[in-house]
C-alpha positions as CSV (number, residue, x, y, z in Angstrom):
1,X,-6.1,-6.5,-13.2
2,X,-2.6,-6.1,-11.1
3,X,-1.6,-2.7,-9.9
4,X,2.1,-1.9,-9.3
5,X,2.8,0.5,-6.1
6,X,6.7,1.0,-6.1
7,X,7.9,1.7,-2.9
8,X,9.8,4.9,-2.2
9,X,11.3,3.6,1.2
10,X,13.4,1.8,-0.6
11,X,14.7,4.8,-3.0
12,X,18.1,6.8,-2.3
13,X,16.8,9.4,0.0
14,X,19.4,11.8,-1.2
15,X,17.2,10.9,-5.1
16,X,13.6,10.8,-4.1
17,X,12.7,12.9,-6.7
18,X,14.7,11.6,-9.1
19,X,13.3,7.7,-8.0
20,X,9.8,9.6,-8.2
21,X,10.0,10.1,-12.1
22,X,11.5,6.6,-12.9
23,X,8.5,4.7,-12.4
24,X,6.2,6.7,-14.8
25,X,4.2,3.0,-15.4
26,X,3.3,2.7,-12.6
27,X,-0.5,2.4,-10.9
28,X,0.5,4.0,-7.6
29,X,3.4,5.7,-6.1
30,X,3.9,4.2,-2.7
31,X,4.8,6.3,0.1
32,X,5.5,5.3,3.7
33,X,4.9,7.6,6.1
34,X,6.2,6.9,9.5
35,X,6.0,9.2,12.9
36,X,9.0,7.2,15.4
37,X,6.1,6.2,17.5
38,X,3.9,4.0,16.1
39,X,6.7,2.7,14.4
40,X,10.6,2.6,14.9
41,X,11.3,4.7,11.8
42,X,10.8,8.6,11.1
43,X,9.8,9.5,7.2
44,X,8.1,11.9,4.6
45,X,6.4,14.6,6.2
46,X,3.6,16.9,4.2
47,X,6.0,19.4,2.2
48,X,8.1,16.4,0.8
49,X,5.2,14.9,0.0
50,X,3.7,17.7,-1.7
51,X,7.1,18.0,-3.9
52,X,7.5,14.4,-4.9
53,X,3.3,15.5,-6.4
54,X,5.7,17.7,-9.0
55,X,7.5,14.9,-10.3
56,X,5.8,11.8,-10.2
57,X,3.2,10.5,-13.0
58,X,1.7,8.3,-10.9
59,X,-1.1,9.0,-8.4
60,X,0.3,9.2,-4.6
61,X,-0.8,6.3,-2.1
62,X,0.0,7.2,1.2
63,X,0.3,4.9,3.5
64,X,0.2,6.6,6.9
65,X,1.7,4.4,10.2
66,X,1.3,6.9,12.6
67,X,-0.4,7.7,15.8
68,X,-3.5,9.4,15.6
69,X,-3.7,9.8,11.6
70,X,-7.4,12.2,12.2
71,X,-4.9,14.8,12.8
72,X,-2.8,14.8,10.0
73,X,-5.2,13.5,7.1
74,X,-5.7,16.9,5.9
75,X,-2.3,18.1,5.3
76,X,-1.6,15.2,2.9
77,X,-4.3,15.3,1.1
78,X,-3.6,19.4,0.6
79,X,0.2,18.0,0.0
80,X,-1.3,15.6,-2.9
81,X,-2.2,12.4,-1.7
82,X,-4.6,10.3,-4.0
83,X,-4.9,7.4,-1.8
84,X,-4.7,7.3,2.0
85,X,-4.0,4.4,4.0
86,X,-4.7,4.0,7.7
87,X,-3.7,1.9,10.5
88,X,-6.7,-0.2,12.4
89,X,-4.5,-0.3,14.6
90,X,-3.8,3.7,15.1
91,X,-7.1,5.4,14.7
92,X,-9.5,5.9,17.6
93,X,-12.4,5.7,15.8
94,X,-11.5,4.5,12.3
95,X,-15.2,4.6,10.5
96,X,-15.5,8.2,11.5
97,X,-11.9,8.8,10.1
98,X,-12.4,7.1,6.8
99,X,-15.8,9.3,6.4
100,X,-13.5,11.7,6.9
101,X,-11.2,10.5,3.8
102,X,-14.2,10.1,1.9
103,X,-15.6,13.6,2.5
104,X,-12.0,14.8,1.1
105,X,-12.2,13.2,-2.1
106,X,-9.4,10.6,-2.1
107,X,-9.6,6.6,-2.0
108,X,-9.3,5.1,2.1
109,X,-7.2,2.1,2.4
110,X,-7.6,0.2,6.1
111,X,-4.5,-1.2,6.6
112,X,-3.6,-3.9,8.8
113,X,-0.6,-5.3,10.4
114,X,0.4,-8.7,10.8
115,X,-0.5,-9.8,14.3
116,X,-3.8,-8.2,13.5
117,X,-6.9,-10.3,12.5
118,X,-8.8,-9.7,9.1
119,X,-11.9,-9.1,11.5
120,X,-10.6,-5.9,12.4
121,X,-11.8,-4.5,8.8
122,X,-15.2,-6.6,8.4
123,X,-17.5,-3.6,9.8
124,X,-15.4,-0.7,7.7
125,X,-16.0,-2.2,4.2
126,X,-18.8,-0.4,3.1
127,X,-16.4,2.5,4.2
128,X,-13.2,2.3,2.0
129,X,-11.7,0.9,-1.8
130,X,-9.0,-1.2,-0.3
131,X,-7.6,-3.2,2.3
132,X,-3.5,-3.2,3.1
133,X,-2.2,-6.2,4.4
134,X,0.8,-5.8,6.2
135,X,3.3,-8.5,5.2
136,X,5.9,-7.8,7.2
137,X,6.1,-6.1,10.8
138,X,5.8,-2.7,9.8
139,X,8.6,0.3,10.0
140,X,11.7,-0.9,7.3
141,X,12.4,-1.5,4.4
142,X,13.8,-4.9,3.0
143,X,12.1,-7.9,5.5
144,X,11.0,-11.0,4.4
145,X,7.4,-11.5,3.5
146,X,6.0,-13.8,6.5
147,X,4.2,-16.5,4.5
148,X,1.2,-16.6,7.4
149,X,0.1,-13.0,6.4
150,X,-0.9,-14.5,2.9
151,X,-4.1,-16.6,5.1
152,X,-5.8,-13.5,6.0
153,X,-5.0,-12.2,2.0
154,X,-7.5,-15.7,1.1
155,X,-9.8,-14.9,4.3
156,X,-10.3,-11.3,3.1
157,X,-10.8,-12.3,-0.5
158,X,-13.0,-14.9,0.2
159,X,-15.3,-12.3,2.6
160,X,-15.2,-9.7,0.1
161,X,-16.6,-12.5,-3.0
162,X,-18.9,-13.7,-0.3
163,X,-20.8,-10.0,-0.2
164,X,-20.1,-8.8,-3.5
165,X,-17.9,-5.9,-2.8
166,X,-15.6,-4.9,-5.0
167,X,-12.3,-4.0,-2.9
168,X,-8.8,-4.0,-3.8
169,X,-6.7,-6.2,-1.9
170,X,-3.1,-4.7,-1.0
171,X,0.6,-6.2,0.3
172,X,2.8,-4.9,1.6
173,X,6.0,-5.8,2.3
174,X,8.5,-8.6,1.3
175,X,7.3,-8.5,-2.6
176,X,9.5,-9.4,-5.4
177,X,10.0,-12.2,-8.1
178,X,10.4,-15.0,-5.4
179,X,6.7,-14.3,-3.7
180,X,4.9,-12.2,-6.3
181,X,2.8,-15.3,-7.7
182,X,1.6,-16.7,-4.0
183,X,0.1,-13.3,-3.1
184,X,-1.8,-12.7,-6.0
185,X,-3.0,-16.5,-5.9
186,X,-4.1,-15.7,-2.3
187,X,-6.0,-12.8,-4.0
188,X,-4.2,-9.4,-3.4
189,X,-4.4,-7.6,-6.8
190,X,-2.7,-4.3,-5.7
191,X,1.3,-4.9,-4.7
192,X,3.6,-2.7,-2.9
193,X,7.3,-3.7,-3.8
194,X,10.0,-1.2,-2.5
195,X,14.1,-2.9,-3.0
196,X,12.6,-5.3,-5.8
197,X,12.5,-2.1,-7.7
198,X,14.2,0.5,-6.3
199,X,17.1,-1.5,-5.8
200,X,17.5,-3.5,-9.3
201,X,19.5,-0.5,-10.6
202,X,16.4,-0.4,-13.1
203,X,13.3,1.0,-11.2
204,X,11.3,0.9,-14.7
205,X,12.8,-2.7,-15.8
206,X,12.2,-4.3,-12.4
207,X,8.5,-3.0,-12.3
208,X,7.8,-4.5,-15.6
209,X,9.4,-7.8,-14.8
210,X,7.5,-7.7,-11.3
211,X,3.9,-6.8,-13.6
212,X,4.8,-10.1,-16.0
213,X,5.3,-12.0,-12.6
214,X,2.2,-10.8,-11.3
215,X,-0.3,-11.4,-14.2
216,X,1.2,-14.8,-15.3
217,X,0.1,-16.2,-11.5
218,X,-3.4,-15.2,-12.4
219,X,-5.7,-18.1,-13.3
220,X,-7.6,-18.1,-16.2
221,X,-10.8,-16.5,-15.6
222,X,-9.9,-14.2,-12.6
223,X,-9.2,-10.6,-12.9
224,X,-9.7,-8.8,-9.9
């Protein structure tokens, strides 16, 4: 099964709440959460957080690209976040941090970006529900998906069959009707899509079109 995660990077800032509530279908609502150090960009801190938990429907997936994330883990999950993604990349000790996550009661996401190898996760799987694969060089909205990225989506896929784990598989970045069906081929079954939908005009209309898209690359017989 495919699971939607609209983007709210790509929503009308002045809106966000507004952008929140259009996309009651979907599985996640994505939110990027950026510090100006460990990327360019500055975003949604705890208490905007905690008020886009009043008016979405779906559960909150935070994706956190910021320095250090052991300090701030807390105060999003207190501000309502469901899922929590962290950066290889950023943590100091990333299996003690996703314990962490774990002994907080939400899902841990390892995310990685693109330069990064898919080794970086292998000795963290028994320690989170999902992997992020960075797409695109992280820290804005609207970039291309780098076609390269989708290797390590088959490489992790194929290690995860390999030991029966059952992971999600997330990207991010670049996602919309023109590359939807190679990254669930290359096995991602979770898809973060920020201007696809949020800049259609029709949030709810674009995430269904994007869904369709999505399930008609799956071959017959796989539903991850």
């Amino acid at each position: 099964m495919i699971w939607m995660a609209p983007s709210l990077l790509a929503a009308d800032p002045a809106h966000l709440g507004d952008a929140a509530a259009a996309v009651p279908d979907a599985d996640w609502l994505h939110i990027d959460v950026m510090d100006g150090h460990f990327v360019p960009n500055l975003t949604f801190g705890p208490p905007l957080v905690q008020a886009l938990s009043r008016r979405a429907r779906p559960p909150l997936d935070l994706h956190l690209m910021i320095e250090a994330p052991e300090r701030s883990v807390e105060q999003y999950v207190r501000a309502g976040a469901r899922r929590i993604a962290v950066h290889a990349e950023a943590a100091g000790h990333l299996h003690r941090l996703l314990q962490t996550l774990g002994s907080l009661g939400v899902e841990r996401a390892v995310a990685i970006n693109p330069a990064t190898p898919p080794e970086a996760v292998e000795w963290v799987l028994d320690e989170c529900e999902a992997i992020l694969v960075m797409t695109v060089n992280p820290g804005w909205g609207g970039q291309r998906l780098i076609p390269s990225t989708l290797r390590k989506v088959e490489r992790l896929r194929a290690t995860l069959d390999s030991r029966g784990l059952d992971r999600r598989i997330v990207v991010d970045g670049g996602i919309d009707l023109e590359t939807v069906a190679a990254a669930v081929r290359a096995g991602a079954d979770t898809l973060v899509a920020g201007s696809a939908v949020f800049g259609s005009g029709d949030p709810a209309g674009a995430l269904a079109r994007l869904r369709a898209a999505a399930e008609g690359a799956l071959s017959p017989g796989k539903s991850n």
